[in-house]
Every structure is written in structure tokens, then in C-alpha cells.
C-alpha positions as CSV (number, residue, x, y, z in Angstrom):
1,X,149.2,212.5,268.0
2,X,149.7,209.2,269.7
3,X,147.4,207.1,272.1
4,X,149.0,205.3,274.6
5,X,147.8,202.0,276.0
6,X,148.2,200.9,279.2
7,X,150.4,198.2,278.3
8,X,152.8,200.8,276.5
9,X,152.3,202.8,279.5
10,X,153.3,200.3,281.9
11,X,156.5,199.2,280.2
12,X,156.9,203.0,280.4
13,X,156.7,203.9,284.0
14,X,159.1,200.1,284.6
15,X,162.2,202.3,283.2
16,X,162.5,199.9,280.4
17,X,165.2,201.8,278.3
18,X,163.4,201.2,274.9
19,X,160.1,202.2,275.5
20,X,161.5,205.2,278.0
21,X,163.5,207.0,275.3
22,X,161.1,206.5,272.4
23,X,157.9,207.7,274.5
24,X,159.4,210.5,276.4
25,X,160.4,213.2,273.1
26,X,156.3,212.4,272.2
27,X,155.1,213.5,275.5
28,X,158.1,216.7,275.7
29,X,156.4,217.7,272.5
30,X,152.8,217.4,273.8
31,X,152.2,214.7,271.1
32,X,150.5,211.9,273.9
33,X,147.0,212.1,274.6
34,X,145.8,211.0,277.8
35,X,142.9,208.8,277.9
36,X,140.8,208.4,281.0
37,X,140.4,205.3,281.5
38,X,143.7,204.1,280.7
39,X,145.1,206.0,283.4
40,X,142.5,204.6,285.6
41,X,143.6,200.9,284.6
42,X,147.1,202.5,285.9
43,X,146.0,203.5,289.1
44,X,144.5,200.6,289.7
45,X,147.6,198.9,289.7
46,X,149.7,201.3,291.4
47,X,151.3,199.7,294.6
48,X,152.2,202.4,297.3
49,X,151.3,206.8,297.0
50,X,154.5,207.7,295.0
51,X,153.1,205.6,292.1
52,X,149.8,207.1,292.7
53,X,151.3,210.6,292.5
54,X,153.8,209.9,289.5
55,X,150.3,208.3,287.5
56,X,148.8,211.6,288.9
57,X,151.5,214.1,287.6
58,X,151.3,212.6,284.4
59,X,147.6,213.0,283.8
60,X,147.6,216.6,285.1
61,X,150.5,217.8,282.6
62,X,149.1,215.5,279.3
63,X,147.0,216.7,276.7
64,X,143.5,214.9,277.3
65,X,140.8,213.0,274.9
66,X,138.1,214.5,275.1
67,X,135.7,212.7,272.7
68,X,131.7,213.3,273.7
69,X,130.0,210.0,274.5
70,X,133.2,208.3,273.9
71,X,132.3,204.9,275.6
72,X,128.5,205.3,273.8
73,X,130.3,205.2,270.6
74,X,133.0,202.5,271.7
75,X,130.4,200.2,272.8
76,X,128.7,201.0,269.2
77,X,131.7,200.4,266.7
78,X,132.6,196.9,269.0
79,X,129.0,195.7,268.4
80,X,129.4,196.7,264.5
81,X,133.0,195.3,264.1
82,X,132.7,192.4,266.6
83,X,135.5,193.3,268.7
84,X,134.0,191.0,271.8
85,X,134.5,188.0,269.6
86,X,137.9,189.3,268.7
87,X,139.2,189.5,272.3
88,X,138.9,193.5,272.6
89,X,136.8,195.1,275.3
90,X,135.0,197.8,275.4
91,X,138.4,200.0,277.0
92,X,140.2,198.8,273.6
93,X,137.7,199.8,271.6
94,X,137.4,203.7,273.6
95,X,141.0,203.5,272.0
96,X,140.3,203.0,268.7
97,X,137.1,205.2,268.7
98,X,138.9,208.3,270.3
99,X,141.9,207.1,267.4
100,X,139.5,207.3,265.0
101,X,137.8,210.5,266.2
102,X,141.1,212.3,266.3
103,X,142.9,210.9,263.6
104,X,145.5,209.7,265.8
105,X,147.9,206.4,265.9
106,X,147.6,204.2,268.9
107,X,150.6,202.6,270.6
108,X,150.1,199.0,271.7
109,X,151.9,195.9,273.2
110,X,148.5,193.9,273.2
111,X,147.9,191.9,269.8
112,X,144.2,191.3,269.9
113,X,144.1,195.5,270.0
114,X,146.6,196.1,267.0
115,X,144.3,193.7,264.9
116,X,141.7,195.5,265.0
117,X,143.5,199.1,264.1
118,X,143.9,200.3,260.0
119,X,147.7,200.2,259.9
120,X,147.2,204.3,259.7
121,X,145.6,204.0,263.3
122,X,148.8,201.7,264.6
123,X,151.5,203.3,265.9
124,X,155.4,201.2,265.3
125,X,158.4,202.7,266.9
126,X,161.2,202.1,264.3
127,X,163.4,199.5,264.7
């Protein structure tokens, strides 16, 4: 199962080619779990009603994370591991928790987030 971060998301939703064809078999195959507040950073960002709709449709169809206390236990494993002094916040570090959790890969453009994933928790499209 893959994790997809907003940044991942975004380059997504732009209709770049690469990330378009790679992502899309994941989420036909129900292999893309939605996190909350990823797809809040998304709406946020949205810029008219059809963007807000399209963000909508997808978080209706996906597959959700649904970790108890997830942000509890985020804010927990950043304190332990540092992650504020790294650059990650506490919405990276609801990624890696729920990645941890569910034993499942999370899929990244942002550095500071893939340095603090195991290489088992980061997701790399092949070349």
C-alpha cells in the first residue's frame, strides 16, 4: 500500500505525464491510501470549485488511514526522533507514523521527509 504526499499529489493532479501514469494503476488497484490531512493541505490550495470537487472525488472513492490517535502518536515519534530539528512537521511525521502503523511505503518529492523514512517505508518509482 502506498502513502501519498501532497507534493506527489500535486504533481499528480498538474497532469505531469510521469507522475500521472505511474500513480494512476496504484489507485485503479486500490493500493493508495488517503490520508486526511494531506488532502486537506490539497484543498487548501485548490483555486476555483472544479478543483475542490476533483480533490473531493478522490477522497470519497480512496481507501482511507484510519490510524487511532494518529496525530497523538505523530507528535510522539517526532519528539523521540527529532523530526522538528530535521525540518519535518508534525503532518510529515502523521506520514510516517500511519506508514509505520500499516506497513506501507510513502511516496515523496520533499527530501527532509524521505530522510527520515527506513528505505522499506520509502516508496521509488523505477526509473
Amino acid at each position: 500500500m502506498l502513502i501519498i504526499d501532497t507534493s506527489v499529489w500535486i504533481e499528480f493532479f498538474r497532469g505531469r505525464a510521469d507522475y500521472h501514469s505511474a500513480l494512476l494503476p496504484f489507485i485503479e488497484h486500490g493500493q493508495v491510501l488517503a490520508l486526511e490531512c494531506v488532502f486537506g493541505e490539497l484543498l487548501q490550495g485548490a483555486r476555483d470549485e472544479r478543483e475542490r470537487r476533483v480533490l473531493d472525488s478522490f477522497w470519497e472513492s480512496l481507501p482511507k488511514v484510519e490510524v487511532p490517535e494518529l496525530f497523538l502518536l505523530a507528535g510522539r515519534l517526532a519528539s523521540v526522533e527529532h523530526f522538528a530539528q530535521k525540518g519535518v512537521g508534525l503532518i510529515d511525521a502523521a506520514l510516517v507514523m500511519a506508514a509505520r502503523r500499516l506497513k506501507a511505503q510513502v511516496w515523496s518529492l520533499d527530501k527532509k521527509l524521505n530522510a527520515v523514512l527506513q528505505d522499506s517505508e520509502r516508496y521509488v518509482p523505477p526509473a
